[in-house]
C-alpha positions as CSV (number, residue, x, y, z in Angstrom):
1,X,14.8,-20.2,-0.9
2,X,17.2,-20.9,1.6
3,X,20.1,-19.4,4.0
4,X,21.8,-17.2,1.4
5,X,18.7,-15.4,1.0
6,X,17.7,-15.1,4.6
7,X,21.2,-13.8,5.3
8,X,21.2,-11.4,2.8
9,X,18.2,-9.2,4.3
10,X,20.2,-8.2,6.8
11,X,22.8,-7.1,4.3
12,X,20.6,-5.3,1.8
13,X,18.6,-3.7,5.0
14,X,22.2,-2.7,6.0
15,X,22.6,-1.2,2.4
16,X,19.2,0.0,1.6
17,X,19.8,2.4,5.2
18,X,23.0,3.6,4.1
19,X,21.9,4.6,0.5
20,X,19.4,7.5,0.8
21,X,16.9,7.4,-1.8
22,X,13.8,5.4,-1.7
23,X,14.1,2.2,-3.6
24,X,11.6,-0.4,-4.0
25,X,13.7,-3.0,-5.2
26,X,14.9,-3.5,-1.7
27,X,11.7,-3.6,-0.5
28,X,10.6,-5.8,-3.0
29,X,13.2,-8.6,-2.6
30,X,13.1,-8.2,0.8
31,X,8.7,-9.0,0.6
32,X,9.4,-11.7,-1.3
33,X,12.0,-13.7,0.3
34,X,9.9,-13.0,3.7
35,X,6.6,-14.3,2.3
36,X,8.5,-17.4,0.4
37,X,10.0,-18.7,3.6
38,X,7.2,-20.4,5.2
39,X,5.7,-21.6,1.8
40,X,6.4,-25.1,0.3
41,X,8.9,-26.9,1.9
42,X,11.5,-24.0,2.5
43,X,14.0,-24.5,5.4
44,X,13.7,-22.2,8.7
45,X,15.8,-19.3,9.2
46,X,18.8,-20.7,10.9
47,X,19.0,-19.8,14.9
48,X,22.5,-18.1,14.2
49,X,20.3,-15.9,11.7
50,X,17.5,-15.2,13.0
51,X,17.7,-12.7,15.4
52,X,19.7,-10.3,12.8
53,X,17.2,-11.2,10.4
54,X,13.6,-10.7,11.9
55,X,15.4,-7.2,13.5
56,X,16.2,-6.4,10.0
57,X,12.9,-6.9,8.4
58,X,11.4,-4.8,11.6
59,X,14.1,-2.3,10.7
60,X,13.0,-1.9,7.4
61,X,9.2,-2.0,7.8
62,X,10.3,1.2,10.2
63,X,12.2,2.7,7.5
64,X,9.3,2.2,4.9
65,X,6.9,4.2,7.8
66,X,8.9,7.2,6.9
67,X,9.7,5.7,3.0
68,X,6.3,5.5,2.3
69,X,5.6,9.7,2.7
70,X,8.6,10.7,0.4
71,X,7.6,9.1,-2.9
72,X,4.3,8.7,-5.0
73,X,5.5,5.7,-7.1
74,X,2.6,3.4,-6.9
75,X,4.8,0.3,-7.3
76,X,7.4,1.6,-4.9
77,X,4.2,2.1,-2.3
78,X,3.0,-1.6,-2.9
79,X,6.9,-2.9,-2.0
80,X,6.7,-0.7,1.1
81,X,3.6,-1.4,2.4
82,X,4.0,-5.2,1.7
83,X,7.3,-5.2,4.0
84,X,4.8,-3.2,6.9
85,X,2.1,-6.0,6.5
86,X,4.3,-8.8,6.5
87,X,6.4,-7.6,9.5
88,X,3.2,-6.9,11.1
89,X,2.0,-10.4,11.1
90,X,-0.2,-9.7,7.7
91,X,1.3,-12.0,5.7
92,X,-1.8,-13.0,2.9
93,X,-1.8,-9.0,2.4
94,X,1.8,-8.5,2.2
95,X,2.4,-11.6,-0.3
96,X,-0.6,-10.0,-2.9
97,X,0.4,-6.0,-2.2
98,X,4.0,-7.3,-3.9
99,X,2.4,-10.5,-6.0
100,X,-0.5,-8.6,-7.9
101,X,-0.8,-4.8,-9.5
102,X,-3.7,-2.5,-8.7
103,X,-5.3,-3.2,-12.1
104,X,-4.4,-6.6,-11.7
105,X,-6.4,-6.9,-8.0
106,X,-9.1,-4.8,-10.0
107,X,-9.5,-8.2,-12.2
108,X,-9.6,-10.0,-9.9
109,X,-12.3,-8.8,-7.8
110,X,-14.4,-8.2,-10.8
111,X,-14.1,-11.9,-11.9
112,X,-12.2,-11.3,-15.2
């Protein structure tokens, strides 16, 4: 992970606003580049970024709010409500609502 993925959340959030449709492959990438950033040693968002990028990932966790009552596609529920936990500060929830499937959480609760 590093600055071409940070700046292109701003650009697929940009995108992603401009398209219509719910997608969760926005979401999705978005999630995942967010919850990657402060594992291992990746670098910090660059200052120049940042401010376009955090308002992006707030932008889209806004857009998901509305998302999130227009489709019923389980995995496209999970992208969206990992971008709302993550931009929320619930980062542990976001990174397994996009990591891990419903059955899969299932396992793992039951010890399998």
């Amino acid at each position: 992970m590093g600055t071409p993925h940070y700046a292109a959340v701003p650009q697929l959030v940009r995108i992603y606003r401009e398209r219509g449709p719910v997608d969760w492959n926005t979401y999705a990438l978005v999630a995942i580049i967010e919850s990657a950033r402060t594992e291992r040693e990746n670098p910090k968002v660059p200052e120049w970024l940042e401010k376009d990028y955090f308002d992006a990932l707030r932008e889209l966790a806004k857009i998901g709010m509305s998302d999130i009552l227009r489709t019923k596609e389980p995995q496209a529920v999970r992208a969206i409500l990992s971008v709302v936990a993550i931009a929320n500060g619930l980062r542990t929830h976001g990174r397994f609502l996009i990591q891990y499937s419903e059955d899969e959480l299932l396992n793992l609760e039951s010890g399998e």
